[in-house]
SEKOL-461159 format. One record per residue: residue in one letter; x, y, z of N, C-alpha, C in turn. Coordinates in steps of 0.02 Angstrom, whole numbers, plus 32768, in hexadecimal, padded with zeros to 4 digits. Example, Ala and Ser with C-alpha at 12.3 -4.5 7.8 and 13.67 -1.06 7.14 Angstrom:
<recs>
 resn n_c1 n_c2 n_c3 ca_c1 ca_c2 ca_c3 c_c1 c_c2 c_c3
    A 8294 7EE4 8186  8267  7F1F  8186 8294 7F5B 8186
    S 8282 7F90 8162  82AC  7FCB  8165 8285 8002 818A
</recs>
This chain:
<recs>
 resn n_c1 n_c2 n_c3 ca_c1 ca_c2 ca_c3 c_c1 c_c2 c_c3
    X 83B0 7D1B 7FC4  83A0  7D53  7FF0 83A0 7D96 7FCA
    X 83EB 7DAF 7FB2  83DE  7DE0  7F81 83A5 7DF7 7F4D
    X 8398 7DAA 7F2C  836C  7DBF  7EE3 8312 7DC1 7F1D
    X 8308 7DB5 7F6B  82CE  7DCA  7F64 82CD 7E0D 7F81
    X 8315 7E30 7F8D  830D  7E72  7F9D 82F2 7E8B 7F6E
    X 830E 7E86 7F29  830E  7E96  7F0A 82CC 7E98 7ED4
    X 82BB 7E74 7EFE  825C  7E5A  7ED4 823E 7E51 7F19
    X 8229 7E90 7F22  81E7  7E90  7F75 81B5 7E6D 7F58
    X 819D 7E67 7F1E  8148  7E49  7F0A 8151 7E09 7F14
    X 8199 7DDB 7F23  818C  7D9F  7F1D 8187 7D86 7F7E
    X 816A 7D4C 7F85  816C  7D38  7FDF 81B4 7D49 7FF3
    X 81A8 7D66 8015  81E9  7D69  8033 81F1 7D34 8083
    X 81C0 7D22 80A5  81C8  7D0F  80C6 81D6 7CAC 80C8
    X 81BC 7CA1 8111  81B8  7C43  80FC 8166 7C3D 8129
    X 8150 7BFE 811D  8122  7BFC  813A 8123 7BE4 8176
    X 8150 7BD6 8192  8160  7BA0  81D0 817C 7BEE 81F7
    X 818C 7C28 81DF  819F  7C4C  821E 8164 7C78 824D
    X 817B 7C80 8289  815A  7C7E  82C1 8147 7CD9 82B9
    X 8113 7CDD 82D3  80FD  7D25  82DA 811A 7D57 829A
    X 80FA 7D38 8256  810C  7D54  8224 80C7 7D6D 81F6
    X 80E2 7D9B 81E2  8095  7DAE  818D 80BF 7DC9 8160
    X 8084 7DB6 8138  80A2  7DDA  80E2 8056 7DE9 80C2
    X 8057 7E16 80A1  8019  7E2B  807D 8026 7E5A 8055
    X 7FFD 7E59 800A  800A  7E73  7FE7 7FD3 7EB0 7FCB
    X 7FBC 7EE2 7FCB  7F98  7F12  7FC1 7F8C 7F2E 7F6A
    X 7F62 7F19 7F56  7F3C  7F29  7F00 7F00 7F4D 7F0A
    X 7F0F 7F9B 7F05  7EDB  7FBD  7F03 7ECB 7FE0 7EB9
    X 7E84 7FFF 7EAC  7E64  7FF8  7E70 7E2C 8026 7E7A
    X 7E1B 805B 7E43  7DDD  8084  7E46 7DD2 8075 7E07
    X 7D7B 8063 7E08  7D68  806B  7DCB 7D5D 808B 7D82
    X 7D4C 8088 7D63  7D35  809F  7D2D 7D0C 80DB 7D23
    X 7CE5 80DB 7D5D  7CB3  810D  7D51 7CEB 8133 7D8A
    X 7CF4 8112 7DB9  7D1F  8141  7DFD 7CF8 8130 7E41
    X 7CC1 810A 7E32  7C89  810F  7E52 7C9B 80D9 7E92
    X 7CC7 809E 7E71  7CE1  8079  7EB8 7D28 8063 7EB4
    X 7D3B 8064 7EF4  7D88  8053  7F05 7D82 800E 7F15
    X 7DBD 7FE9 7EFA  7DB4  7F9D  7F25 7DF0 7F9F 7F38
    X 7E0A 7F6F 7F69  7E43  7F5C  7F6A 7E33 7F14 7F93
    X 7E72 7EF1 7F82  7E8A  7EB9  7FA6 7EC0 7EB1 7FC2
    X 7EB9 7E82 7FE9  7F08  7E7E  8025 7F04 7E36 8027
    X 7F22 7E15 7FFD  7F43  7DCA  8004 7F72 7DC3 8033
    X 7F85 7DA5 807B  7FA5  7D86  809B 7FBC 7D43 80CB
    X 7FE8 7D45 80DF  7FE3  7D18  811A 8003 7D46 8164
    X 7FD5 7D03 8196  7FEF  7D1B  81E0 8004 7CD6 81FE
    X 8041 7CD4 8203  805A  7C9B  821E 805C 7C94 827A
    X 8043 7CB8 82AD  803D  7CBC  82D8 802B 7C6C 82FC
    X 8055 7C50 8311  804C  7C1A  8331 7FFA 7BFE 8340
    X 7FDF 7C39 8368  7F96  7C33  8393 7F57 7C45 8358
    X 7F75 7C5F 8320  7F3B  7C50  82E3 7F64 7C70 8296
    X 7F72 7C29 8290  7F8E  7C2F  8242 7F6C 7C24 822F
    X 7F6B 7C5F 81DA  7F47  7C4C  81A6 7F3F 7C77 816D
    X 7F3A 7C81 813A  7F48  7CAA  810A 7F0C 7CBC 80FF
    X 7F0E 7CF3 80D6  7EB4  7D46  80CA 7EB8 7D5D 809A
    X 7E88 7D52 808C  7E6D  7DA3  8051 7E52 7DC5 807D
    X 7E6E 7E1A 8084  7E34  7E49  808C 7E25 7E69 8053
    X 7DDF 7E80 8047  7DBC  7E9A  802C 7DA0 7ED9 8048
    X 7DA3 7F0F 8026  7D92  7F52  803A 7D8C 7F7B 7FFF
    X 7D3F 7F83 800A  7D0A  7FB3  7FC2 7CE2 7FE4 7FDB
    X 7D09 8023 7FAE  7CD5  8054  7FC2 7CB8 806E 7F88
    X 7C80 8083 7F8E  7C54  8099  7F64 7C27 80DE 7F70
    X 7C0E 80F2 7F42  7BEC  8151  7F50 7BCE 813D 7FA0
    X 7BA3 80FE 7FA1  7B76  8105  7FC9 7B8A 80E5 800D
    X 7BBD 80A7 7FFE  7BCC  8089  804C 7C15 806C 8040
    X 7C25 8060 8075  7C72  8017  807E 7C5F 7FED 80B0
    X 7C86 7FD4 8086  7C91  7F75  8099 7CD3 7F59 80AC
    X 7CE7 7F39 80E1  7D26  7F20  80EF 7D10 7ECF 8107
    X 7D44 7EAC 80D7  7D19  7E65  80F2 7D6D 7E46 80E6
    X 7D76 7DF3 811B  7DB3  7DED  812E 7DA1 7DB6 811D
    X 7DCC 7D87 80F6  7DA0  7D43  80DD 7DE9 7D11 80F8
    X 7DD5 7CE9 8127  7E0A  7CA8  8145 7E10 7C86 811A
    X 7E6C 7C56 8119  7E5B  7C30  80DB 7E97 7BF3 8120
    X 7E96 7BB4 8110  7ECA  7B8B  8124 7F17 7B98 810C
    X 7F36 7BA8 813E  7F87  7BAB  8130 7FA1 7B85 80F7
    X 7F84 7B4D 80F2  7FBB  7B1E  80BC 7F88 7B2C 807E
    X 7F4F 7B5E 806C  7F3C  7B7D  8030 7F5D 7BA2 800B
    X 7F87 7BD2 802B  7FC4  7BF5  8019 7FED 7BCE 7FEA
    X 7FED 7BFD 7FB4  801F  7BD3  7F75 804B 7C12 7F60
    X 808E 7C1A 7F5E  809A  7C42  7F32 80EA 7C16 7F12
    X 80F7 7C3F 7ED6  8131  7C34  7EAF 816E 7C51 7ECC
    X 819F 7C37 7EC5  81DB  7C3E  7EE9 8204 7C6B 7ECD
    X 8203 7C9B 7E84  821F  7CA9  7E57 81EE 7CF6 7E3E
    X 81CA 7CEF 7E39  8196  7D1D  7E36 8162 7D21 7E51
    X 8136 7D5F 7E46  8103  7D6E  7E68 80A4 7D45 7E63
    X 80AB 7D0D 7E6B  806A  7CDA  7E65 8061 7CCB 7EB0
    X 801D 7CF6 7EC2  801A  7CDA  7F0F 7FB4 7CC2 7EE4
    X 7FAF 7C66 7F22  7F6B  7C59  7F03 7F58 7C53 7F52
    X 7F1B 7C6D 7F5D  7EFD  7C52  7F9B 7EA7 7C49 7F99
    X 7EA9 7BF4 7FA3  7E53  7BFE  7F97 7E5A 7BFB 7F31
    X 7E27 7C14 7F1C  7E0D  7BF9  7EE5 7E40 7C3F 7EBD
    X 7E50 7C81 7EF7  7E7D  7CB2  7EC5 7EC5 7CB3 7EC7
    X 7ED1 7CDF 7E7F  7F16  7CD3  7E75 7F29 7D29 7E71
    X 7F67 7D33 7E84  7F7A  7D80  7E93 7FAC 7D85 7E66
    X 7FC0 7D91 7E3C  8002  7DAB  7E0B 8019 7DF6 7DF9
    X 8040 7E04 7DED  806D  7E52  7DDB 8039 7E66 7DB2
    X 8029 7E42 7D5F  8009  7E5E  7D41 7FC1 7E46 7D28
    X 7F98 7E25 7D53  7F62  7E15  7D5E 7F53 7E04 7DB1
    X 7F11 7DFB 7DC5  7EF4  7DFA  7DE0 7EA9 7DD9 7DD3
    X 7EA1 7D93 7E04  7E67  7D67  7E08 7E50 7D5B 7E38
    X 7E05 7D6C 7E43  7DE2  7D63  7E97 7DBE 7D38 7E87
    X 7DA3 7D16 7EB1  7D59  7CE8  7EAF 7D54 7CDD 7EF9
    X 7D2D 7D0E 7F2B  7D24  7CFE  7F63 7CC0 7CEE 7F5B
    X 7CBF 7CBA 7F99  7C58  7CC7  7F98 7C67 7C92 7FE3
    X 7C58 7CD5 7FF5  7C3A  7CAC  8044 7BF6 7CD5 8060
    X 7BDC 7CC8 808B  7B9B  7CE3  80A7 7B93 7D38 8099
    X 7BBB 7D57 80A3  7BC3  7D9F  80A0 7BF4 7DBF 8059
    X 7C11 7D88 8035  7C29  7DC3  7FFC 7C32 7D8B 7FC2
    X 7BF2 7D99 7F84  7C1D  7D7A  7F4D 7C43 7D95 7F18
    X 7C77 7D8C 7EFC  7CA1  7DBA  7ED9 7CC3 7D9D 7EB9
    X 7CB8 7D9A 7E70  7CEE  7D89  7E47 7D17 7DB6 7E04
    X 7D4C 7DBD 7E03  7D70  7DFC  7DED 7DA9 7DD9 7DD7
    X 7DA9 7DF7 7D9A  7DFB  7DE5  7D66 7E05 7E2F 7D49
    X 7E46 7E3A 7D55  7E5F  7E6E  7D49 7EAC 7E74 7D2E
    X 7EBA 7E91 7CF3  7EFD  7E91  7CDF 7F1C 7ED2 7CD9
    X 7F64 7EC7 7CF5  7F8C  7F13  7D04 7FA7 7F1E 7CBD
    X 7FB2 7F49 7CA6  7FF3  7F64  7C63 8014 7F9D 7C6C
    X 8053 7FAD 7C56  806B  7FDA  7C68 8083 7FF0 7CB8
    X 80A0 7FD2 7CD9  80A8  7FD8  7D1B 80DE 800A 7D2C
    X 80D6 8031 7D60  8108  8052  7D5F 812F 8065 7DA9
    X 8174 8038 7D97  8193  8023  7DCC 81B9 8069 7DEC
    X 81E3 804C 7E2F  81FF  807A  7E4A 8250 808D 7E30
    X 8288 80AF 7E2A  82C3  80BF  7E0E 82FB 8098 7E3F
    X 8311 8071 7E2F  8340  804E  7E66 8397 8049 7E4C
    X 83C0 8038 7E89  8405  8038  7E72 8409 8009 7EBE
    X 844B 7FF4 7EC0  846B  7FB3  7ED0 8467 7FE5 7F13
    X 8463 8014 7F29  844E  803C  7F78 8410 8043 7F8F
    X 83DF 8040 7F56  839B  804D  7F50 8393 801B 7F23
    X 838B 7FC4 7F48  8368  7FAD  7F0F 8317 7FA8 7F29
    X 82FC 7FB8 7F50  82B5  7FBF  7F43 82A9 7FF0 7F6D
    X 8269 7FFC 7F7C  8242  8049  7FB5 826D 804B 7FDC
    X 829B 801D 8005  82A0  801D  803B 82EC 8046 8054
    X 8308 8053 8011  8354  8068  800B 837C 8029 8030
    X 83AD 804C 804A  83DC  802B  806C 83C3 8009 809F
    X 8383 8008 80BB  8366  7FE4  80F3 8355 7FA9 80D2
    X 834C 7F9E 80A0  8359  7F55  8079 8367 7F2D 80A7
    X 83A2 7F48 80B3  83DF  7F11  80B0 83F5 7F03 8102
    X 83B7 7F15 813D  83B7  7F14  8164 8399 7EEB 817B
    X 83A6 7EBD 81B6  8375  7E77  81AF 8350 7EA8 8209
    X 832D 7E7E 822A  8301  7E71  826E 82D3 7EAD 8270
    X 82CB 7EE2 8228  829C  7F10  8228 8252 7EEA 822D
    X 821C 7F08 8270  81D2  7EE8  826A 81B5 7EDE 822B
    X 81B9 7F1D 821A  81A1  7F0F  81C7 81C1 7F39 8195
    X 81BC 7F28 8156  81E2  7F3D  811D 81AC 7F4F 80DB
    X 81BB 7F6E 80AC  818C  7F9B  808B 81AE 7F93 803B
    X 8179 7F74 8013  8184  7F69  7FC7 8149 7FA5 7F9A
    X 8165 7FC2 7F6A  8136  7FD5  7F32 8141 7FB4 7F00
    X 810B 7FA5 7EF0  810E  7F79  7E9F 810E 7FA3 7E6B
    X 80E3 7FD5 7E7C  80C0  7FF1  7E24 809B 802F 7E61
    X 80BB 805F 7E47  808D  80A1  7E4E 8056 80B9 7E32
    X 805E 8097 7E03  8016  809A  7DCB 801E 806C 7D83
    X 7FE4 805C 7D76  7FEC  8025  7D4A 7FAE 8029 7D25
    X 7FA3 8008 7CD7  7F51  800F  7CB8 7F31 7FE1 7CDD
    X 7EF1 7FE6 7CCA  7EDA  7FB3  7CEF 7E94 7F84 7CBA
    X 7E7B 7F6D 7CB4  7E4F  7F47  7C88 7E34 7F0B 7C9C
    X 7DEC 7EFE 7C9E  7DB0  7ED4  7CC0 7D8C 7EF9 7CC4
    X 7D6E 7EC4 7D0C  7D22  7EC8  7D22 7D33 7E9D 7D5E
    X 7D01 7EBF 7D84  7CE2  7E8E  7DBF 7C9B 7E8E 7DD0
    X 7C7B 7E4F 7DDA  7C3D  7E32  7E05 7C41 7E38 7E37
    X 7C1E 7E75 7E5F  7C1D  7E68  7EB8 7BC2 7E63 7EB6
    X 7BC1 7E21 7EC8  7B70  7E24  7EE7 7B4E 7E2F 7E98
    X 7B67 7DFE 7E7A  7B49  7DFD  7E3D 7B3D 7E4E 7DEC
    X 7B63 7E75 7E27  7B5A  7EBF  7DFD 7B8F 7EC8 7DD6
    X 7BAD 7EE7 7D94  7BDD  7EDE  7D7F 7BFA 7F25 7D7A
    X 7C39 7F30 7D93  7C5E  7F63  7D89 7C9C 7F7F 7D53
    X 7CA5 7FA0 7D2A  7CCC  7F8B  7D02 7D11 7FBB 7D20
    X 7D46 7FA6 7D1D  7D89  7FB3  7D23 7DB5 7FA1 7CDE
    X 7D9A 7FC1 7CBE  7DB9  7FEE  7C76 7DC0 8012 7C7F
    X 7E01 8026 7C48  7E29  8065  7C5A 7E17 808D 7C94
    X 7E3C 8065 7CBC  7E51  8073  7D13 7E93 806F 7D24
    X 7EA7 806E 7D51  7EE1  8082  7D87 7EE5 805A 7DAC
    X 7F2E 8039 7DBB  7F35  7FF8  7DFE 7F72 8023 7E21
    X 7F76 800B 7E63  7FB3  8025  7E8D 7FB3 7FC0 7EA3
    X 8003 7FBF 7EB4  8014  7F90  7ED9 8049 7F8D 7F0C
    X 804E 7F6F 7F45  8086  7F83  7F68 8062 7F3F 7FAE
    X 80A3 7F41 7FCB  80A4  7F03  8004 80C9 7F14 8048
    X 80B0 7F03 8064  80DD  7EF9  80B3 80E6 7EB2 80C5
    X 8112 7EAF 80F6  8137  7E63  810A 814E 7E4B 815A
    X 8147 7E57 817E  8182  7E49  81C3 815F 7E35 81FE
    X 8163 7E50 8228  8130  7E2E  8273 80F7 7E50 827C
    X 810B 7EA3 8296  80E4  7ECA  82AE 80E3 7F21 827D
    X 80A8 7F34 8270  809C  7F6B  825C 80A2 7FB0 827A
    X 80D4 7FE8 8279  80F5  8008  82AF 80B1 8016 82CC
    X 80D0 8042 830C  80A1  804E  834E 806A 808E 8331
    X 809A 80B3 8301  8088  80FA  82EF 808D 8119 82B0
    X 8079 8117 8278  8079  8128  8229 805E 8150 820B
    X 8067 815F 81CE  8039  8165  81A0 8049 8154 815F
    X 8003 814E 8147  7FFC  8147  80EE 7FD2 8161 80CF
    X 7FF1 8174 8088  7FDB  8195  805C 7FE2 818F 801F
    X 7FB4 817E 7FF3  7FBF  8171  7FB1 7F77 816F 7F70
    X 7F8E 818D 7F35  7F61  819F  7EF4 7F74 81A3 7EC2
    X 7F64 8184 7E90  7F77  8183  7E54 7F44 81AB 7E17
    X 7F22 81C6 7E44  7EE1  81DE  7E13 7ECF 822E 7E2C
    X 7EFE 8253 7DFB  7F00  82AD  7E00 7EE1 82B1 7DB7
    X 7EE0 830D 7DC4  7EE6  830B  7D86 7EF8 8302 7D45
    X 7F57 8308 7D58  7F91  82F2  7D2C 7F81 829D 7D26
    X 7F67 8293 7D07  7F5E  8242  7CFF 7F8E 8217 7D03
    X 7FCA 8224 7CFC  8009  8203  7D10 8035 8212 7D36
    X 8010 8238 7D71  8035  8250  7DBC 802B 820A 7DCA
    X 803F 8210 7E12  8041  81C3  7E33 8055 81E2 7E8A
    X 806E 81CB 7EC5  8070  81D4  7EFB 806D 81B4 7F17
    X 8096 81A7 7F4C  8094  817E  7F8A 80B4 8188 7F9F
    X 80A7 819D 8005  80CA  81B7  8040 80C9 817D 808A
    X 80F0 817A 80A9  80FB  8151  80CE 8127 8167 8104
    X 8110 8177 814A  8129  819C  817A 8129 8163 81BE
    X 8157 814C 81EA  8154  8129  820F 817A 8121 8258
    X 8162 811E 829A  81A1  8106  82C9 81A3 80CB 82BB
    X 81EA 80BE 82CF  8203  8078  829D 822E 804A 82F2
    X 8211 8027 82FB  823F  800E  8331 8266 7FCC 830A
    X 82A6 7FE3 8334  82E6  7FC9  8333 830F 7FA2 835E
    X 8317 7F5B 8361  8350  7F46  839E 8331 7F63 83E8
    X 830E 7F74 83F1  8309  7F8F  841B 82EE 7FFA 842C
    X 82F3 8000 8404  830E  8044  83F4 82C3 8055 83C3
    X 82B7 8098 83B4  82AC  809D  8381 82B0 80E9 8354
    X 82A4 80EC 8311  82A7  811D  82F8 8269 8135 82BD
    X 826F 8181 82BC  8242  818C  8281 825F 8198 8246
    X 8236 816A 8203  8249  8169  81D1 8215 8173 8189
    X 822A 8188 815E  81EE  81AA  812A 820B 8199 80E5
    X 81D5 817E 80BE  81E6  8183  8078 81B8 81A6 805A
    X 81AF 81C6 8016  8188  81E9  7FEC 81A2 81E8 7FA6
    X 8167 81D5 7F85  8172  81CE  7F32 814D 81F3 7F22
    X 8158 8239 7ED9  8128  8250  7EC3 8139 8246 7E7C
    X 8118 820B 7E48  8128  8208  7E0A 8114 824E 7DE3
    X 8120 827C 7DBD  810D  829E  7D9D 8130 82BA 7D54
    X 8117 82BD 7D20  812E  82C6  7CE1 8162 82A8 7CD5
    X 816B 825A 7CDB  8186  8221  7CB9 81E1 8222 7CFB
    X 81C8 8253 7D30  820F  825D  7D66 81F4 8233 7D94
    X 8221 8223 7DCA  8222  820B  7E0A 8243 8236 7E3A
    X 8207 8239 7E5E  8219  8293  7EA1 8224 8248 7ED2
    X 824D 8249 7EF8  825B  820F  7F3B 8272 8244 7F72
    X 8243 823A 7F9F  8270  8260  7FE3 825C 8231 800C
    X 829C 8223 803F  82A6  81DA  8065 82C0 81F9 80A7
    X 82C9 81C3 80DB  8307  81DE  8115 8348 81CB 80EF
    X 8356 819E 80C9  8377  818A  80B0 83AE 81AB 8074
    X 8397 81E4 805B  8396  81F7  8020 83A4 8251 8050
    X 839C 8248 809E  83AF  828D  80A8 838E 82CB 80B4
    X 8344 82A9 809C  8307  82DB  8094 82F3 82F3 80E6
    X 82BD 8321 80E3  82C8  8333  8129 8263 832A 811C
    X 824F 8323 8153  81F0  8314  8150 81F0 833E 81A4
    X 81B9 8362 8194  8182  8385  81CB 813A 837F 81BD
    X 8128 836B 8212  80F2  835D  820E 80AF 83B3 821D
    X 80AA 83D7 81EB  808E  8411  8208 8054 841E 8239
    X 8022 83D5 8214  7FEC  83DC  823A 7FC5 83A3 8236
    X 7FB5 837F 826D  7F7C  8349  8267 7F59 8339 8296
    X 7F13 8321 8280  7EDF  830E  82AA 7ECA 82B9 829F
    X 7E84 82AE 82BD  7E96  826A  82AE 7E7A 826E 8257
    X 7E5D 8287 8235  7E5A  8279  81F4 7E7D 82C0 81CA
    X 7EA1 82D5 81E1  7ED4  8305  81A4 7F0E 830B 81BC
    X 7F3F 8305 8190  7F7D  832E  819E 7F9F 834E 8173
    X 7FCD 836F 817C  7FF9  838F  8144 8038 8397 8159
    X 805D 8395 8122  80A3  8371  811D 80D7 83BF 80EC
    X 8100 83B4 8124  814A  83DB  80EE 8188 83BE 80E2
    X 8182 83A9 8094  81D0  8374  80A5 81F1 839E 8065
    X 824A 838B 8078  827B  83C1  8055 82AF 838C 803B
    X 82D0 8394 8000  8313  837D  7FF7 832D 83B3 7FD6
    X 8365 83C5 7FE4  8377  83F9  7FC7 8350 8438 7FAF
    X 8358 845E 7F6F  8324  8482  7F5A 82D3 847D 7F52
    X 82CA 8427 7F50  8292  8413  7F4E 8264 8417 7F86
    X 822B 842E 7F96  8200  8441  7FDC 81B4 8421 7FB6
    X 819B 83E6 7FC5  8169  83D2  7FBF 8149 83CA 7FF8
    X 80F6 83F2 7FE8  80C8  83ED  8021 8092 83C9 8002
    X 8067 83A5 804D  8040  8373  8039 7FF7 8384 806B
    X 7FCB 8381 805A  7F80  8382  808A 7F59 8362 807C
    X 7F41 8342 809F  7F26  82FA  80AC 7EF0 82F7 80BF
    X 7EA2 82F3 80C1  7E68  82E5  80F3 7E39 82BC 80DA
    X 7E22 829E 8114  7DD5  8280  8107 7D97 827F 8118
    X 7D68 8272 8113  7D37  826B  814E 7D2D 823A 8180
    X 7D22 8205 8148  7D1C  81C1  8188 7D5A 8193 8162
    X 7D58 8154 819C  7D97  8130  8190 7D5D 80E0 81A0
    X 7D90 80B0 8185  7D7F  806A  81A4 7DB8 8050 81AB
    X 7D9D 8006 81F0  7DD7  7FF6  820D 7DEE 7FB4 81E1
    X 7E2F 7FA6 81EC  7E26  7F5B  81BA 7E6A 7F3A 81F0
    X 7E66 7F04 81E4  7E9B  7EEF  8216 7ED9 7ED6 81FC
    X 7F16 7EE5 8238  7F54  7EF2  8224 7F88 7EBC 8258
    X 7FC5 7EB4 8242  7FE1  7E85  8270 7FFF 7EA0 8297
    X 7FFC 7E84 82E0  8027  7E94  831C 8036 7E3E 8342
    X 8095 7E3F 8338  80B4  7E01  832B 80A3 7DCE 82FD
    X 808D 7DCE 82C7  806B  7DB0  82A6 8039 7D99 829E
    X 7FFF 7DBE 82D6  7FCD  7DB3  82DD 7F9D 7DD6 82B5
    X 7F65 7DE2 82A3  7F42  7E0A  8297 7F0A 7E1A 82B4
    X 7F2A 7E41 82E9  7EEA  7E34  8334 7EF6 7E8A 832F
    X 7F23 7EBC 8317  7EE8  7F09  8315 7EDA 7F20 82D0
    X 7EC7 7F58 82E5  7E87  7F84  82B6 7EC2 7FC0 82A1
    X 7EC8 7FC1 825E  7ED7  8001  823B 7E9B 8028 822C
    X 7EA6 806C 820B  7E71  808F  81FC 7E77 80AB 81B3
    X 7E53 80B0 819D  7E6C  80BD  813C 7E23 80D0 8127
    X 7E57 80FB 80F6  7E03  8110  80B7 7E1A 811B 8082
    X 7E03 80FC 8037  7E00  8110  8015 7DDF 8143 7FD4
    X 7DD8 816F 7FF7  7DA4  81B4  7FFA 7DCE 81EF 8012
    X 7E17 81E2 800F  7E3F  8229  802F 7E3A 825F 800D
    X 7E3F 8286 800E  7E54  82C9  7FF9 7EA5 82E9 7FF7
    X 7EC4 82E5 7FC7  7F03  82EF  7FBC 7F13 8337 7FA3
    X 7F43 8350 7FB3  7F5D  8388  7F8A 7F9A 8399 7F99
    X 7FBD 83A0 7F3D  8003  8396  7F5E 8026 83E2 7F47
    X 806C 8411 7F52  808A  8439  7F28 80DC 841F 7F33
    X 80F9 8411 7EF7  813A  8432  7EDF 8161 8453 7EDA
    X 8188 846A 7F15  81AE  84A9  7EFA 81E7 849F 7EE9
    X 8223 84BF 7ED3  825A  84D3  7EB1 8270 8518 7ECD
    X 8285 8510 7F0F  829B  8557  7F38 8268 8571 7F31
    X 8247 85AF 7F09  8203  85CF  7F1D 81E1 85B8 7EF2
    X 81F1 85A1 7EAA  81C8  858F  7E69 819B 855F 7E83
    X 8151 855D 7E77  811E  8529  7E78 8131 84F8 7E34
    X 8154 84C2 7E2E  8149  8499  7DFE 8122 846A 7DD9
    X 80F6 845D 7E24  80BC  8424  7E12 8089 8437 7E47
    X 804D 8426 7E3D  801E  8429  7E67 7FEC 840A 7E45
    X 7FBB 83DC 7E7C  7F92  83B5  7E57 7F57 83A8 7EA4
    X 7F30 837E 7E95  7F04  8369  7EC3 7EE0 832A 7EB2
    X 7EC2 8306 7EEE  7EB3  82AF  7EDC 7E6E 82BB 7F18
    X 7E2E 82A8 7EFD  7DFB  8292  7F1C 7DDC 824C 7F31
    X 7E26 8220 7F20  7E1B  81CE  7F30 7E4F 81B5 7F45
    X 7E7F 81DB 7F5D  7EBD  81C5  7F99 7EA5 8186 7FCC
    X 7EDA 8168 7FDB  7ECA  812E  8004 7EF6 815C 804D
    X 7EF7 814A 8077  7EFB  8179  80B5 7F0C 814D 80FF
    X 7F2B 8144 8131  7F33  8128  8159 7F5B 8156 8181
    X 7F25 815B 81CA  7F3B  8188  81E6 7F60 816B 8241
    X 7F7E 8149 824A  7FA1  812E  828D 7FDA 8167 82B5
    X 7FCB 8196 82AD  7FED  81B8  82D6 7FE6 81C7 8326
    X 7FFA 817D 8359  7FFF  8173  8394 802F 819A 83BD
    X 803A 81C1 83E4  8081  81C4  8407 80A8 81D8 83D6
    X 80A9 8204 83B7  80DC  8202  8379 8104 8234 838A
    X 8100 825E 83D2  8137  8288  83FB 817B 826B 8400
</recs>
């Protein structure tokens, strides 16, 4: 139990439990910049339709694509010890990545290897994103980062065209539990100007036992530091302003006051689990517009901006 707190990239779940998912998220901009891919390896153990997925979601200057590819439950392979999930003809690992999907609507084959990964700062209170909520069991869902940023090296064939993903950028990170809260958001980019900034924000009502609460994490890697403001950690988050495609954010720990602004134009829907189902629609783009500042009581310390943020905007009822 401990060592898979302690390692979110590996299954955490079983396959026999009832109204459960796990999926793992490998996103990627090219070479030129010109397209985003990502994938979402999972399973949905939902009694009334089990079965494990790739989603696929590519955007490009000119269009996107979201395609959801079914696979049979007992296709699902992964290692018990580390991170090897195979479904279908691909295999998903920490520091590679192998697709081979071709069905009527998407052929795609893509090998891709990570180097240099760069993990999150942990201690026996914080051994992964989740702090001390680790160590809390009947949460709907629970939240892993793998690698905030990582090299990246390949190519992919979509539809016979070849893309190269040399010297590129990977993000990785996973979710796990029944249901995806009612009301969220996400935010995340690894591609500023500071070439080795990094980011990722995560704002949520979180239901509980019955009950529920709001809870927030935020990573801003910058010049070889780790900025963390959490509920956990004490930090305080305001929501200043949002619509359905922008918002902006004021979060504080101590002297530290980091602000965040967020927008897009358009979004696509991709589907998400409710009880382990995957019967709704999230909304996401990877095309955000980011901009972040640093302060230090009044000092501006950092400031940067990202024109390929990934973005998810669920802010339901969030009164």
């Amino acid at each position: 139990m401990f060592d898979k707190i302690l390692k979110p990239e590996i299954f955490q779940g079983k396959l026999n439990l009832k109204n459960y998912f796990e999926g793992w998220y490998f996103k990627y901009l090219s070479e030129d910049t010109k397209t985003s891919l990502v994938f979402i390896p999972g399973i949905s153990t939902n009694l009334s339709d089990p079965h494990a997925f790739i989603q696929v979601y590519i955007t490009s200057d000119s269009k996107t694509n979201t395609y959801y590819i079914r696979y049979p439950l007992k296709s699902f392979v992964h290692s018990k010890n580390e991170m090897i999930i195979s479904i279908g003809k691909s295999v998903f690992k920490v520091d590679s990545l192998f697709v081979d999907i071709n069905t009527n609507e998407l052929d795609i084959q893509v090998h891709l290897k990570h180097n240099n990964l760069t993990r999150i700062k942990r201690n026996f209170l914080s051994p992964n994103i989740m702090g001390p909520f680790a160590f809390v069991p009947f949460m709907e869902t629970k939240h892993g980062v793998i690698s905030m940023l990582h090299e990246v090296s390949g190519s992919a064939i979509l539809n016979k065209k070849i893309i190269s993903f040399n010297n590129s950028k990977g993000y990785l990170e996973k979710d796990w539990g029944k249901s995806f809260p009612s009301s969220y958001l996400w935010l995340q980019s690894n591609y500023f100007n500071d070439v080795k900034s990094s980011f990722f924000c995560s704002y949520a009502k979180i239901p509980f036992l019955g009950f529920s609460f709001k809870g927030f994490i935020c990573l801003l890697n910058y010049n070889q530091k780790e900025y963390r403001f959490a509920t956990y950690n004490f930090s305080s988050f305001k929501i200043l302003n949002y619509s359905q495609k922008a918002v902006e954010l004021k979060i504080k720990k101590g002297k530290l006051t980091l602000l965040v602004r967020s927008s897009a134009s358009e979004f696509s829907k991709l589907p998400s689990p409710k009880n382990g189902m995957m019967s709704q629609k999230i909304k996401e783009t990877l095309k955000g517009r980011l901009e972040l500042e640093l302060y230090k009581g009044k000092k501006l310390i950092y400031s940067d901006k990202s024109q390929n943020a990934g973005m998810e905007l669920m802010l339901r009822n969030f009164s």
